[in-house]
C-alpha positions as CSV (number, residue, x, y, z in Angstrom):
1,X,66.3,128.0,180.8
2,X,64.3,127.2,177.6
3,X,62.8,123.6,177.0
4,X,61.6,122.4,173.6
5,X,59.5,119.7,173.1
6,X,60.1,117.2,170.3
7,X,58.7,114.2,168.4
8,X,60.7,111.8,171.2
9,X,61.7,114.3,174.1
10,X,62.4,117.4,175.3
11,X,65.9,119.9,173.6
12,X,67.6,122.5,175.6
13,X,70.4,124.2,175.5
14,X,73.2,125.9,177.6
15,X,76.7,127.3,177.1
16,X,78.1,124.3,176.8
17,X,76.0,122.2,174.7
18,X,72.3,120.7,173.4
19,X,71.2,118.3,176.4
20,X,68.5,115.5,175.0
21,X,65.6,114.3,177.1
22,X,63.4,111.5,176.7
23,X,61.7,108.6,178.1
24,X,63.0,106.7,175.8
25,X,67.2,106.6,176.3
26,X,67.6,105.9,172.9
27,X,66.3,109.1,172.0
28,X,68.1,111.1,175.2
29,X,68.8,111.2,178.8
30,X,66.3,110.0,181.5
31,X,65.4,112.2,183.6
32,X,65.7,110.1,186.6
33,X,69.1,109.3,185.3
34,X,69.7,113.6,185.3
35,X,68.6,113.7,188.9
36,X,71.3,111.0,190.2
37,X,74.1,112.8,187.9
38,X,72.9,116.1,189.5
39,X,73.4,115.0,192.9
40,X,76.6,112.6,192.4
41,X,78.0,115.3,189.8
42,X,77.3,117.8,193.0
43,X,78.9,115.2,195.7
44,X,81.9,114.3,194.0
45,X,82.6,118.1,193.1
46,X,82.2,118.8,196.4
47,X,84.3,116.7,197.6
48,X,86.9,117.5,195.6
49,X,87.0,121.1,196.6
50,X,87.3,120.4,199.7
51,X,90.1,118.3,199.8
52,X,91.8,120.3,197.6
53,X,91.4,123.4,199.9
54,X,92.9,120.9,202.7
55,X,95.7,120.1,200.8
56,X,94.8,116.5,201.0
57,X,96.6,114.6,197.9
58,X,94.9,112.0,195.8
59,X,95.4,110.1,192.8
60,X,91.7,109.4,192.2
61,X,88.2,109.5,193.3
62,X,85.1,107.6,191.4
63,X,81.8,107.4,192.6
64,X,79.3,104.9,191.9
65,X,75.5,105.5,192.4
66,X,73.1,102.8,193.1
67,X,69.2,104.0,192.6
68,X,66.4,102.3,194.2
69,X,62.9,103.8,192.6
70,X,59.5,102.5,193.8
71,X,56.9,101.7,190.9
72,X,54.2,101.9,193.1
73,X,54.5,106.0,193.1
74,X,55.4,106.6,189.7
75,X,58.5,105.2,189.9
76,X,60.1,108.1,192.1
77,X,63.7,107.8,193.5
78,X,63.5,106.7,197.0
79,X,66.8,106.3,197.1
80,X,70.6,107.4,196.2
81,X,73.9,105.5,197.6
82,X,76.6,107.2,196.5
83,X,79.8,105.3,196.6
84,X,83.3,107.0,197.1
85,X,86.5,105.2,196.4
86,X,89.4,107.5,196.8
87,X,93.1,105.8,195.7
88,X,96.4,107.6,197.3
89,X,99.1,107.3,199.7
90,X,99.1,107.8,203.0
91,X,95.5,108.0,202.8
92,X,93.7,109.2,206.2
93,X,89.9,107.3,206.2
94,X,88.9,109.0,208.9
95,X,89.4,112.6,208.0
96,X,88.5,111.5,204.6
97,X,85.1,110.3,205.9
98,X,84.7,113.6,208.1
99,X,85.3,115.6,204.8
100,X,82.8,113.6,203.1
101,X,80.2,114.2,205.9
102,X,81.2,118.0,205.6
103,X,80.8,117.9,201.6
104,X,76.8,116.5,201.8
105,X,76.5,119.5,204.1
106,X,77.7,121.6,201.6
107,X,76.4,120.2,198.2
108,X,73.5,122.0,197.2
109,X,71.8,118.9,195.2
110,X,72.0,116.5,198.2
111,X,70.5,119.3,200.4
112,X,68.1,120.4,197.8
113,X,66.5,116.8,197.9
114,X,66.7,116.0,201.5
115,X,63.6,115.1,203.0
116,X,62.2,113.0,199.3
117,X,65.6,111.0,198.6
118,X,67.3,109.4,201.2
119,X,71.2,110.1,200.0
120,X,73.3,107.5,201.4
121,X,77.3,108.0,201.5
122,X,79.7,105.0,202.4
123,X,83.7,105.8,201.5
124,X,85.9,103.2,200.0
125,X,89.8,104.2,200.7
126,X,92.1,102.3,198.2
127,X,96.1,102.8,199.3
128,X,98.2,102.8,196.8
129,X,102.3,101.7,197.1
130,X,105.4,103.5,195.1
């Protein structure tokens, strides 16, 4: 990876596309706010898979991340809840919940930060009716 710096930020590029950095989110993304996509974009992938390969049937899954940063130490991330809300029928929490244990196992951002960002994961299951 290549990264060029610019009047306002940083500009790379991939495959897919130019990704914008800065400070300043007018001028691109935060990187803080890169970090939390990484690891909810990683959770909720994941996830997904794995339900999938269990042939577990869902309408819908969103996550919601909620950041707590310290401004004492350069404003690090100290902290990542990650939200699940999965809507279906016949939903199973339990097994749901065991799968979402399995998936932070499994997700190479949440391990990749363990021991500097507490990741915290709480499942919301939302039934749905025909």
């Amino acid at each position: 990876m290549d990264f060029y710096i610019k009047e306002d930020g940083v500009r790379t590029s991939f495959d897919y596309g130019q990704l914008e950095i800065s400070g300043d989110e007018t001028f691109g993304f935060r990187p803080f706010q890169l970090m939390v996509a990484s690891v909810a974009g990683c959770s909720i992938g994941v996830y997904r898979k794995i339900l999938d390969k269990q042939r577990i049937n869902f309408e819908d899954i969103k996550v919601t991340a909620d950041v707590s940063r310290n401004a004492d130490e350069a404003n690090r991330i100290e902290r990542i809840h990650l939200h699940f809300v999965v809507k279906g029928y016949r939903l199973n929490q339990d097994k749901l919940l065991k799968n979402l244990e399995v998936s932070s196992k499994n997700c190479s951002m949440v391990q990749s930060v363990k021991g500097s960002i507490e990741i915290e994961e709480t499942l919301e299951c939302i039934e749905l009716s025909k």
